[in-house]
VODREN-191784 format. One record per residue: residue number from 1; residue in one letter; y, z, x of N, C-alpha, C, O in turn. Coordinates in steps of 0.1 Angstrom, whole numbers, plus 2048, in hexadecimal, padded with zeros to 3 digits. Atoms other than C-alpha are relative to their C-alpha. Last residue first. Layout:
<sites>
+-----+------+-----+-----+-----+-----+-----+-----+-----+-----+-----+-----+-----+-----+
|  nr | rest |  ny |  nz |  nx | cay | caz | cax |  cy |  cz |  cx |  oy |  oz |  ox |
+-----+------+-----+-----+-----+-----+-----+-----+-----+-----+-----+-----+-----+-----+
| NUM |    A |   Y |   Z |   X |   Y |   Z |   X |   Y |   Z |   X |   Y |   Z |   X |
...
+-----+------+-----+-----+-----+-----+-----+-----+-----+-----+-----+-----+-----+-----+
</sites>
This chain:
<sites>
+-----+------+-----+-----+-----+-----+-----+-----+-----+-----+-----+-----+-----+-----+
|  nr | rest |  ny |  nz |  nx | cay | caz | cax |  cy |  cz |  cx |  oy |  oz |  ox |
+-----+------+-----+-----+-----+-----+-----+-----+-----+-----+-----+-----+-----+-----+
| 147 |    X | 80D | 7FD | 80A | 235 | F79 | CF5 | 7FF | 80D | 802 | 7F6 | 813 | 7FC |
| 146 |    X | 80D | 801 | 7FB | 256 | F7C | D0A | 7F5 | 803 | 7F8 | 7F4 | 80E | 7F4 |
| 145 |    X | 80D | 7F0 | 804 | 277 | F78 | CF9 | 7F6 | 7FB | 805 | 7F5 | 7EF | 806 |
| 144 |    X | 810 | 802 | 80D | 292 | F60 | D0D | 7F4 | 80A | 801 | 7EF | 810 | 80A |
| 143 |    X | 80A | 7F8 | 7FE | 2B2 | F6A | D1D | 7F4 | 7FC | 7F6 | 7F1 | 7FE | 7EA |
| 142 |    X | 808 | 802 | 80D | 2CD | F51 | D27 | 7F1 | 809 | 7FD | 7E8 | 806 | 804 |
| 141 |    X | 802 | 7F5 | 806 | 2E1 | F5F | D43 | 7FD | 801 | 7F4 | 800 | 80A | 7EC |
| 140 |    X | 7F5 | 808 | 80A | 2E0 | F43 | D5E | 7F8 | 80C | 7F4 | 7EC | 810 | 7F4 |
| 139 |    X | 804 | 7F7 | 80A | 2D5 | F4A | D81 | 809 | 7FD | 7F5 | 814 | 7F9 | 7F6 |
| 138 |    X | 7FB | 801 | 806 | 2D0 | F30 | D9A | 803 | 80B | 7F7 | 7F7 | 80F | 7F6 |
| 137 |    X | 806 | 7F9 | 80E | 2C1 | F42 | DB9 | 80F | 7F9 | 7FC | 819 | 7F9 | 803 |
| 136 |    X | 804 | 810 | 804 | 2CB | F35 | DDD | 7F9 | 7FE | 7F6 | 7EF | 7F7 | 7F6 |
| 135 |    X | 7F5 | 808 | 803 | 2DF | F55 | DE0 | 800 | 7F2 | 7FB | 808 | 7EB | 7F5 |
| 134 |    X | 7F9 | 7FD | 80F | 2C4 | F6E | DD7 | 807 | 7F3 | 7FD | 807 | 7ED | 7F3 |
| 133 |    X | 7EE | 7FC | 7FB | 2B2 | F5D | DFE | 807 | 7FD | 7F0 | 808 | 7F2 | 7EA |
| 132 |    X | 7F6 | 80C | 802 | 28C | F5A | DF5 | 810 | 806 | 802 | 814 | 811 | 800 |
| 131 |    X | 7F2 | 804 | 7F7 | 27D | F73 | E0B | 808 | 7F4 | 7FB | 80F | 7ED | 802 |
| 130 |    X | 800 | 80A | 7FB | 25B | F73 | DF5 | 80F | 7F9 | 80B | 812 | 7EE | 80E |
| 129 |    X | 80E | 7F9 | 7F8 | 25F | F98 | DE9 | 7FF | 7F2 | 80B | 800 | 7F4 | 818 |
| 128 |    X | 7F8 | 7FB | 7F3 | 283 | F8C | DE2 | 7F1 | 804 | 803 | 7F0 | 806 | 80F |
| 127 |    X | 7F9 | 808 | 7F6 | 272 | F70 | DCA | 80A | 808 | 80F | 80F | 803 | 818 |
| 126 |    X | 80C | 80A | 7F9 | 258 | F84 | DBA | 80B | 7F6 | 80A | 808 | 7F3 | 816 |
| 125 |    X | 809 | 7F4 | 7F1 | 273 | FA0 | DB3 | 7F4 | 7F8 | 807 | 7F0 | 7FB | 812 |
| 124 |    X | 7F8 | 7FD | 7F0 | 289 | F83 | DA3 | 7FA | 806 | 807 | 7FA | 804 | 813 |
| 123 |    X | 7FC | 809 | 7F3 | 26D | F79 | D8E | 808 | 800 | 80E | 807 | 7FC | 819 |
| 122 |    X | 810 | 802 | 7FC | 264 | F9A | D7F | 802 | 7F9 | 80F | 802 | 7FB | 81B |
| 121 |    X | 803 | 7F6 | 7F6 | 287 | FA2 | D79 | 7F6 | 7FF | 807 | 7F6 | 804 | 812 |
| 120 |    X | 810 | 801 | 800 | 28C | F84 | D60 | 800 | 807 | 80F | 801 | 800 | 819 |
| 119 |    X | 80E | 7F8 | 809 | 2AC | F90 | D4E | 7F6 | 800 | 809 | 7F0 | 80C | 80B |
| 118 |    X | 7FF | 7F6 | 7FB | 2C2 | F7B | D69 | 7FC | 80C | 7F8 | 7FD | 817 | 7FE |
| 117 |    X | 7F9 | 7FB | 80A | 2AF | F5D | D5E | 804 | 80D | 808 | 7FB | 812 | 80F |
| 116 |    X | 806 | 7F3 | 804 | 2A7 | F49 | D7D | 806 | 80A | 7F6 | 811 | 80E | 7FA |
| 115 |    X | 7F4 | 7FB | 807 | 2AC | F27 | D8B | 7F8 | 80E | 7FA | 7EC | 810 | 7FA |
| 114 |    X | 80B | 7F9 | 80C | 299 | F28 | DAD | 80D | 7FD | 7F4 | 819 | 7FD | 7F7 |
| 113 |    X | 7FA | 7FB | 80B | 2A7 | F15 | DCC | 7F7 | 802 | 7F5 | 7ED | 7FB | 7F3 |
| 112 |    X | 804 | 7FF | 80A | 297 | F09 | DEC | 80A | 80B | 7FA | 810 | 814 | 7FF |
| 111 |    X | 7FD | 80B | 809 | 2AA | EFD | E08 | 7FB | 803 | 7F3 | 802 | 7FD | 7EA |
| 110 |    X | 7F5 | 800 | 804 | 2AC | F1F | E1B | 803 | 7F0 | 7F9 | 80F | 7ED | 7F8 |
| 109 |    X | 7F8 | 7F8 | 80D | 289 | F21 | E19 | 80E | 800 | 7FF | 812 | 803 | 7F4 |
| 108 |    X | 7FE | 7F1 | 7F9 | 27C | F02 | E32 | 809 | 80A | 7F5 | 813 | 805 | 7EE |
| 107 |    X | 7F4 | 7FF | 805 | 26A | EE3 | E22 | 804 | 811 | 804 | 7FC | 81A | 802 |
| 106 |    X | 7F8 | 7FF | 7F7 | 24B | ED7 | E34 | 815 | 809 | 7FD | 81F | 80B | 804 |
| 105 |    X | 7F5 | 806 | 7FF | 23E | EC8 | E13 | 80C | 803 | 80A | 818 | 7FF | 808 |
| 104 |    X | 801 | 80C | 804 | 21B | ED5 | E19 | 809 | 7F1 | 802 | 807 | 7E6 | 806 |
| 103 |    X | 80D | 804 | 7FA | 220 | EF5 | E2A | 7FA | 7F2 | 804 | 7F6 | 7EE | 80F |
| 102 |    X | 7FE | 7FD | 7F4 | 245 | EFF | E1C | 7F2 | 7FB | 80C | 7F4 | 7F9 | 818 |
| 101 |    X | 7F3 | 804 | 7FE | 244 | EF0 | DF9 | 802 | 805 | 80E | 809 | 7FC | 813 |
| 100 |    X | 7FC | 80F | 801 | 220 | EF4 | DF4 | 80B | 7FA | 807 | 80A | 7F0 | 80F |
|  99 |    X | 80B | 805 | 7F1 | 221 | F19 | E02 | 802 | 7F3 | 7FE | 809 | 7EE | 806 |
|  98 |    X | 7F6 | 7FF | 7F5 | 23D | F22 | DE9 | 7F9 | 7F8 | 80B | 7FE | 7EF | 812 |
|  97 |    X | 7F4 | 80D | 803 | 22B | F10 | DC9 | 80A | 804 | 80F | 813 | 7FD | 813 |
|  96 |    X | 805 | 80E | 802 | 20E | F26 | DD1 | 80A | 7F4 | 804 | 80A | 7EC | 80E |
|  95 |    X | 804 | 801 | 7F1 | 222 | F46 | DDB | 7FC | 7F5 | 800 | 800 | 7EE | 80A |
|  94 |    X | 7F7 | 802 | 7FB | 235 | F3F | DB6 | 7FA | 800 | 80D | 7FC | 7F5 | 812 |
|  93 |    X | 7FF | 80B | 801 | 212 | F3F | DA4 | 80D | 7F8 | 809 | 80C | 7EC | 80C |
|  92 |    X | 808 | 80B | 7FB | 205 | F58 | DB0 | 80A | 7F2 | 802 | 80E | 7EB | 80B |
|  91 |    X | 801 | 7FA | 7F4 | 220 | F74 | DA9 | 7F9 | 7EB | 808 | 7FE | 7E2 | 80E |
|  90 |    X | 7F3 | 80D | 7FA | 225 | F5F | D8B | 801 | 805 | 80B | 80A | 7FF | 811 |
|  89 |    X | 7F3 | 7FA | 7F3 | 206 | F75 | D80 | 806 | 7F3 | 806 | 800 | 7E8 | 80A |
|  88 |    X | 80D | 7FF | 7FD | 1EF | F62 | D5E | 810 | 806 | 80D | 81C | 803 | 80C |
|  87 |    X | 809 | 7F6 | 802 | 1F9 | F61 | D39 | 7FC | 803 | 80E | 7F1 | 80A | 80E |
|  86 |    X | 7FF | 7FB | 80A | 203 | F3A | D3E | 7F5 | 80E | 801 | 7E9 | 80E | 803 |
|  85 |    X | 80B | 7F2 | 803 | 203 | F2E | D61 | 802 | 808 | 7F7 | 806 | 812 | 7FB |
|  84 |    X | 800 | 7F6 | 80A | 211 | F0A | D64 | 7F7 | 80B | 7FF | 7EB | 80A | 7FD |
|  83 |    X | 80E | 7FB | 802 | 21B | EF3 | D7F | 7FF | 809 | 7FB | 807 | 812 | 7FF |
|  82 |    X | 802 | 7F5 | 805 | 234 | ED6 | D7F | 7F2 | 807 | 7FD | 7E7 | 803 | 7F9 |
|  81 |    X | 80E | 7F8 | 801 | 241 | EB9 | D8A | 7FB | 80C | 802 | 7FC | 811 | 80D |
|  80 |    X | 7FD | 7F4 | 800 | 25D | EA4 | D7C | 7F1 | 804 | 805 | 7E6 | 801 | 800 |
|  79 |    X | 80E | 7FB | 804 | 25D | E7E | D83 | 7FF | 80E | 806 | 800 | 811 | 812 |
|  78 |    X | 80B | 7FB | 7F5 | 27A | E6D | D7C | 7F8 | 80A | 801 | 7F7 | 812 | 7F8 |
|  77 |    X | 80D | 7FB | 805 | 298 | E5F | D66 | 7F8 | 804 | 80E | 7FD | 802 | 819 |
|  76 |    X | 80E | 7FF | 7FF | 2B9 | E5C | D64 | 7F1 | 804 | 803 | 7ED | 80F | 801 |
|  75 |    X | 80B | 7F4 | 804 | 2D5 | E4C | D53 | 7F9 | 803 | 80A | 7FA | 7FA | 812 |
|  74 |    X | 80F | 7FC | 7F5 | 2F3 | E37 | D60 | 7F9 | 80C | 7F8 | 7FF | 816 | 7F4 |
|  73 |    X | 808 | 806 | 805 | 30F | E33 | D43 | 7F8 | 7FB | 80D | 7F8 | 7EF | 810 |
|  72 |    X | 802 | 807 | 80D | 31F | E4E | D43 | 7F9 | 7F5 | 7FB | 7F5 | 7F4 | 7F0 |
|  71 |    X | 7F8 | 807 | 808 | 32B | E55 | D66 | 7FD | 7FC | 7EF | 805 | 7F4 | 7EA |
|  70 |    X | 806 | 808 | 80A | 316 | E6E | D72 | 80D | 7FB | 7F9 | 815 | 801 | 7F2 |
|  69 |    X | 805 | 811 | 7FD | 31C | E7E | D92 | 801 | 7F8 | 7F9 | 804 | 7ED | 7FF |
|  68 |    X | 7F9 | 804 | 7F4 | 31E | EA1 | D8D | 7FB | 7F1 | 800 | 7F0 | 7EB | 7FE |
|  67 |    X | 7F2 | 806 | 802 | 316 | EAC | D68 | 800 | 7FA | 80B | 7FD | 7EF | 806 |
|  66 |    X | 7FC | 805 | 7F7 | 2F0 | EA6 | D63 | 811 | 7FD | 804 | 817 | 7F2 | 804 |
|  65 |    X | 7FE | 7F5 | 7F6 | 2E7 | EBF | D4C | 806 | 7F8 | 80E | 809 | 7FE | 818 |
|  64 |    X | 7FD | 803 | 7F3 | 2E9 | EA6 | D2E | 800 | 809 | 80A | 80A | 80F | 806 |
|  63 |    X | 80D | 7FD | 7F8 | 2DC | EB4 | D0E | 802 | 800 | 80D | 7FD | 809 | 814 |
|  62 |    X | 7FE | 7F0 | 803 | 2FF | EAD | CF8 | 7F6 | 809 | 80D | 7FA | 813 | 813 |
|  61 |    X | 7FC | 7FA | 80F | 301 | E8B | D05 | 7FF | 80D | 800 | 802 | 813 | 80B |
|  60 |    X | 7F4 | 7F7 | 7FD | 2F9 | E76 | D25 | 7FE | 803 | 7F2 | 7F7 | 7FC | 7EB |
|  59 |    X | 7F8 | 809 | 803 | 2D1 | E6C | D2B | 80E | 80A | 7FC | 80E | 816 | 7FD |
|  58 |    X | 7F9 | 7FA | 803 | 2B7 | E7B | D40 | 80D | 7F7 | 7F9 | 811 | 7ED | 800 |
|  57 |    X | 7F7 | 80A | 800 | 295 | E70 | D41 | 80A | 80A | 7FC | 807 | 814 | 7F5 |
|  56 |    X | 7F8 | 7FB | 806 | 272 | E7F | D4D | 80E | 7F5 | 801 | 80F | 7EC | 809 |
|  55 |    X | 7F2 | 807 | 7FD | 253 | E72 | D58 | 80C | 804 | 7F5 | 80A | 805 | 7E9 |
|  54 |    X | 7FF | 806 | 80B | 237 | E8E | D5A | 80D | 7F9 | 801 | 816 | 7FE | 808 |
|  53 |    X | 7F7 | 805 | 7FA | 224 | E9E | D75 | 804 | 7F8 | 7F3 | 7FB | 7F4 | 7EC |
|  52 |    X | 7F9 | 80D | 809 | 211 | EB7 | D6F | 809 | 7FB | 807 | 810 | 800 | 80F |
|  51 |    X | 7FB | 807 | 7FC | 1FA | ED8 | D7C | 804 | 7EF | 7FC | 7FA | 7E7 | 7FA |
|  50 |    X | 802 | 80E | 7FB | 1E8 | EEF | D66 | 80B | 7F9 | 80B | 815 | 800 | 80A |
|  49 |    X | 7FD | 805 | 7F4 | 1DC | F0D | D62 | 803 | 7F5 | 802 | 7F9 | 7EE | 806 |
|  48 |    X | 802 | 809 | 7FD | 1D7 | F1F | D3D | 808 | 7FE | 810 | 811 | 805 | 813 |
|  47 |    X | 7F8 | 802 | 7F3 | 1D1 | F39 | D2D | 7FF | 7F7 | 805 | 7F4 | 7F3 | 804 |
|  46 |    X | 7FA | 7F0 | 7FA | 1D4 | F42 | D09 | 802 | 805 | 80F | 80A | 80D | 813 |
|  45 |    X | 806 | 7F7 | 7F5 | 1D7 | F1D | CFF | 7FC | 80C | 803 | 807 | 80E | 808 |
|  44 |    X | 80C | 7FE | 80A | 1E5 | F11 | CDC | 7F5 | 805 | 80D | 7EA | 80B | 80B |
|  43 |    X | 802 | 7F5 | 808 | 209 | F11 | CEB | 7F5 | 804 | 7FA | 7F6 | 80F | 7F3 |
|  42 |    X | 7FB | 7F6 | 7FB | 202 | EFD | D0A | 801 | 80C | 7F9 | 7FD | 816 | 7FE |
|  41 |    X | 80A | 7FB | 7F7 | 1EF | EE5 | CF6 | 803 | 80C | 807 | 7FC | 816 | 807 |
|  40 |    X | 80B | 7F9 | 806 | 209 | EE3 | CDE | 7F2 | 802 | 808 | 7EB | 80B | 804 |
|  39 |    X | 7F8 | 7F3 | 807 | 224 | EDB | CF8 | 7F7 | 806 | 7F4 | 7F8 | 812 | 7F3 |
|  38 |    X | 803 | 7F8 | 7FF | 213 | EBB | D05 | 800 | 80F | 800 | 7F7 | 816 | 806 |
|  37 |    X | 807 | 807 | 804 | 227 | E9E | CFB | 7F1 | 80D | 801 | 7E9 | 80C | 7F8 |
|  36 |    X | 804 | 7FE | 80D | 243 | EB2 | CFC | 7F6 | 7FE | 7FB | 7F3 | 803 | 7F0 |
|  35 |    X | 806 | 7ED | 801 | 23C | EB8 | D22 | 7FF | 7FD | 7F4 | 7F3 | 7FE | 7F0 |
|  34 |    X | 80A | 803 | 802 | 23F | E8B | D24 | 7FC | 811 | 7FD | 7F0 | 812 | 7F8 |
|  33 |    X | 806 | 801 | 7F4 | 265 | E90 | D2B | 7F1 | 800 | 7FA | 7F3 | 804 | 7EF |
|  32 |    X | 7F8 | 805 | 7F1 | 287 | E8F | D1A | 7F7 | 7FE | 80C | 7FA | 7FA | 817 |
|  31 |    X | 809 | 804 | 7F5 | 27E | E93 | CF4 | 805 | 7FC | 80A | 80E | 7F4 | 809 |
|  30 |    X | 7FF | 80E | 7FF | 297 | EA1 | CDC | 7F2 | 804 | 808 | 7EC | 80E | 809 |
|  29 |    X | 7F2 | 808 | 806 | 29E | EBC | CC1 | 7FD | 7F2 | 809 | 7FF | 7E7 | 804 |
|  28 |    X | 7F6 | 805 | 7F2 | 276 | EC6 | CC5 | 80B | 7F8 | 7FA | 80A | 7F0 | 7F2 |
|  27 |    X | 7F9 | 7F8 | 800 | 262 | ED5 | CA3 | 809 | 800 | 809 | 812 | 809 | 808 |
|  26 |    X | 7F7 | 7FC | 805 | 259 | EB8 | C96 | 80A | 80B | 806 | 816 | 80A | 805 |
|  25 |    X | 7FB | 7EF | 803 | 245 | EAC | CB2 | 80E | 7FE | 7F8 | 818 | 7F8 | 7FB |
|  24 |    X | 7FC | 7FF | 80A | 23A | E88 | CB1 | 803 | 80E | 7F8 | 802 | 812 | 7EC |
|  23 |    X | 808 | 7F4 | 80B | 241 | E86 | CD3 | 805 | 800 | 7F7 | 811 | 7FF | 7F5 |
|  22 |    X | 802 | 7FE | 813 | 24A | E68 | CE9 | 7FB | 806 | 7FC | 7EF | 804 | 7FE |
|  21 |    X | 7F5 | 7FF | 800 | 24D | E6A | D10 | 802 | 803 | 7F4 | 806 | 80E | 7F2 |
|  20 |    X | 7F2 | 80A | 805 | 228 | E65 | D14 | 810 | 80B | 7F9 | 810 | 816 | 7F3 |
|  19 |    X | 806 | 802 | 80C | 212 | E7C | D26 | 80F | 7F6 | 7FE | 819 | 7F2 | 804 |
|  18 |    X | 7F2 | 804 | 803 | 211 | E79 | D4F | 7F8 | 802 | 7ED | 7ED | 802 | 7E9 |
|  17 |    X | 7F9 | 808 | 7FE | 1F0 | E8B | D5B | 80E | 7FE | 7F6 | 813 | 807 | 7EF |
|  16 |    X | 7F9 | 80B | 80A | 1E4 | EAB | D57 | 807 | 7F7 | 800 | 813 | 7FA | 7FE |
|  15 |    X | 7F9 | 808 | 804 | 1D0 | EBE | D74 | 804 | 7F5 | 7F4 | 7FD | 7EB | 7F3 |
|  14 |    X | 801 | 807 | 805 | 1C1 | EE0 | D72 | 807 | 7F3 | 7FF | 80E | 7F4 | 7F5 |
|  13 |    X | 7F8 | 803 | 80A | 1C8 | EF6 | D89 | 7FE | 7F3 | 7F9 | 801 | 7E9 | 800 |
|  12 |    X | 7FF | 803 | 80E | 1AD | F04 | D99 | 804 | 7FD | 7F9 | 7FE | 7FF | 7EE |
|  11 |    X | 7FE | 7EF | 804 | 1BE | F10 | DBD | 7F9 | 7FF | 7EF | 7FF | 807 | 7E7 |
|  10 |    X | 805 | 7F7 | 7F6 | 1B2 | EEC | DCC | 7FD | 80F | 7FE | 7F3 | 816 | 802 |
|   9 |    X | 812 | 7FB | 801 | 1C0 | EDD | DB0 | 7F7 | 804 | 805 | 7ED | 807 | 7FE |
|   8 |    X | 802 | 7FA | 809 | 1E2 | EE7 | DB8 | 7F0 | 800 | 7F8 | 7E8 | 809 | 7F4 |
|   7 |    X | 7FE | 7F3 | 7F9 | 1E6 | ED6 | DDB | 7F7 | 808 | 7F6 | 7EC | 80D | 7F9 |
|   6 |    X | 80C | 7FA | 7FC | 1D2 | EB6 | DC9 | 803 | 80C | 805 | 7F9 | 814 | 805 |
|   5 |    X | 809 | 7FC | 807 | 1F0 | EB7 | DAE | 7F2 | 803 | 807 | 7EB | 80C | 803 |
|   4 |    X | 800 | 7F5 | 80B | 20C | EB8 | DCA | 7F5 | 806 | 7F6 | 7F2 | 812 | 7F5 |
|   3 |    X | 805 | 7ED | 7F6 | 1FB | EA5 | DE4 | 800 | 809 | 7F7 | 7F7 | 811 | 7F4 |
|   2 |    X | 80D | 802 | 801 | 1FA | E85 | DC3 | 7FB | 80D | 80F | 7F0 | 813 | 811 |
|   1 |    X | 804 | 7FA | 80D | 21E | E8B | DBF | 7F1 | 803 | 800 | 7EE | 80E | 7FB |
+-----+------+-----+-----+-----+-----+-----+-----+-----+-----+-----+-----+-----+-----+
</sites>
């Protein structure tokens, strides 16, 4: 965890530690990870860089994405980590997070997977520019507006 955030500070990125789990955000149906905890900073930004790590939890019910495996009463949890470039080229930011994962963490491309809206044109052309293999692409056909 601690390669991961010095990798990223290296390139500027601002590091954010763990926030707490509990937010007193109205506007969220649940909480599952310390991001809520930090979700107005993100939005009250215009640009921002940062790199995070935050403890996250998954529990069974309506939210659950965890089908395979999960018996019902095992939960859980662990530490998500994440790097943010609001307003700024995901060109960058994707070669970044590729080099880490292949340089750093040794890890060879046909293991990595993207999930990816099949709307978001951008990203897919950043990802065949970068020889990711289409097939090891999640794609899921939910479309969200762009500021």
């Amino acid at each position: 965890m601690f390669n991961f955030l010095k990798f990223f500070n290296l390139y500027n990125f601002f590091i954010i530690g763990n926030q707490n789990i509990i937010s007193d955000s109205k506007s969220l149906l649940f909480n599952n990870s310390g991001f809520s905890s930090i979700k107005n900073l993100i939005l009250k930004l215009k640009k921002i860089k940062f790199s995070t790590y935050q403890y996250c939890i998954r529990l069974k019910g309506i939210f659950n994405d965890l089908k395979n495996n999960n018996d019902g009463i095992h939960q859980t949890s662990f530490i998500m980590l994440g790097v943010f470039l609001k307003n700024e080229n995901n060109f960058k930011l994707i070669n970044l997070s590729l080099n880490y994962l292949y340089f750093i963490k040794k890890i060879k491309k046909k293991k990595i997977f993207f999930t990816v809206s099949i709307f978001d044109y951008k990203n897919i052309l950043i990802l065949l520019i970068n020889n990711i293999n289409i097939n090891n692409n999640i794609f899921y056909k939910k479309k969200y507006l762009e500021n």
